[in-house]
C-alpha positions as CSV (number, residue, x, y, z in Angstrom):
1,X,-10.4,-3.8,-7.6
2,X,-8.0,-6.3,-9.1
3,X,-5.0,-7.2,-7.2
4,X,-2.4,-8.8,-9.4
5,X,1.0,-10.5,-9.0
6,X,2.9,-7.5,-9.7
7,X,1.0,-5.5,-6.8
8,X,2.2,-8.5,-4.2
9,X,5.4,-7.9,-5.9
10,X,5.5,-3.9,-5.8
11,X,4.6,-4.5,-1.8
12,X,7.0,-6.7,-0.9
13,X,9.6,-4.5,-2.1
14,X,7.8,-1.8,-0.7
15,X,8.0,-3.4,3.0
16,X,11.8,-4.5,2.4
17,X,12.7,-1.2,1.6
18,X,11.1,0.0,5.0
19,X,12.0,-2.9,7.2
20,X,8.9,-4.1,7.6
21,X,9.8,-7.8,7.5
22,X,6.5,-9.4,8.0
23,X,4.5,-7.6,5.8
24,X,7.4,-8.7,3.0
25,X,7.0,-12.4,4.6
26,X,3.3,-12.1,3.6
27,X,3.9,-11.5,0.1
28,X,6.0,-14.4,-0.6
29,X,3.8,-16.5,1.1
30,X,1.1,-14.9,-1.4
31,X,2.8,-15.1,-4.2
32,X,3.1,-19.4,-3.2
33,X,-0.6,-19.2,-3.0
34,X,-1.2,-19.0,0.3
35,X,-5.1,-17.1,-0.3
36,X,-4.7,-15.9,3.6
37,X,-1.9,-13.7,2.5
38,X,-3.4,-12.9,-1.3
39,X,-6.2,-11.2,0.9
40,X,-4.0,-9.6,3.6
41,X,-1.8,-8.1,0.5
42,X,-5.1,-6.9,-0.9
43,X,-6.6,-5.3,2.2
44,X,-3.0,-3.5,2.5
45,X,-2.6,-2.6,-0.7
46,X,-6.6,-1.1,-1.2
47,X,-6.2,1.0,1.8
48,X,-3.0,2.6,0.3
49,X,-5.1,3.3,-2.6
50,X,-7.7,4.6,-1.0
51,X,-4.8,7.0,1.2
52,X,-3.8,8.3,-1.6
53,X,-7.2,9.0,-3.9
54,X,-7.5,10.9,-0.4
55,X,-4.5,12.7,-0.6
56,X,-5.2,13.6,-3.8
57,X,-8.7,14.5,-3.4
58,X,-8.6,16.9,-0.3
59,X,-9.0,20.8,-1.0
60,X,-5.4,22.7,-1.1
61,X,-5.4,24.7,2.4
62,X,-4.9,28.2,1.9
63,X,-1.3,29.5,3.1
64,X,-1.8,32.0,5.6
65,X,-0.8,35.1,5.0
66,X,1.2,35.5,8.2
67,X,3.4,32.7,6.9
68,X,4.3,33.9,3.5
């Protein structure tokens, strides 16, 4: 999977919007090349992916009828 600027980009704004201030610290240290951070912002970023090909991918539970 190919992580590219825009992603680091997409993430940081993604943690500022949430408060997660580190996380956003990460990215700009990424985006100057740090390759610590490039790999931290991948790892965070893949496993978001992957949550959401999950999400996507799990059978719809039935509603119970009790419910409806």
């Amino acid at each position: 999977m190919t992580i590219t600027e825009q992603n680091i980009i997409d993430l940081a704004q993604e943690a500022s919007a949430h408060g997660d201030h580190a996380m956003e610290d990460i990215c700009e240290q990424a985006l100057e090349g740090a390759d610590w951070a490039w790999r931290e912002c991948a790892e965070v970023i893949a496993e978001a992916r992957a949550a959401e090909v999950g999400a996507l991918t799990q059978p719809r539970q039935p509603t119970p009828s009790w419910s409806r």
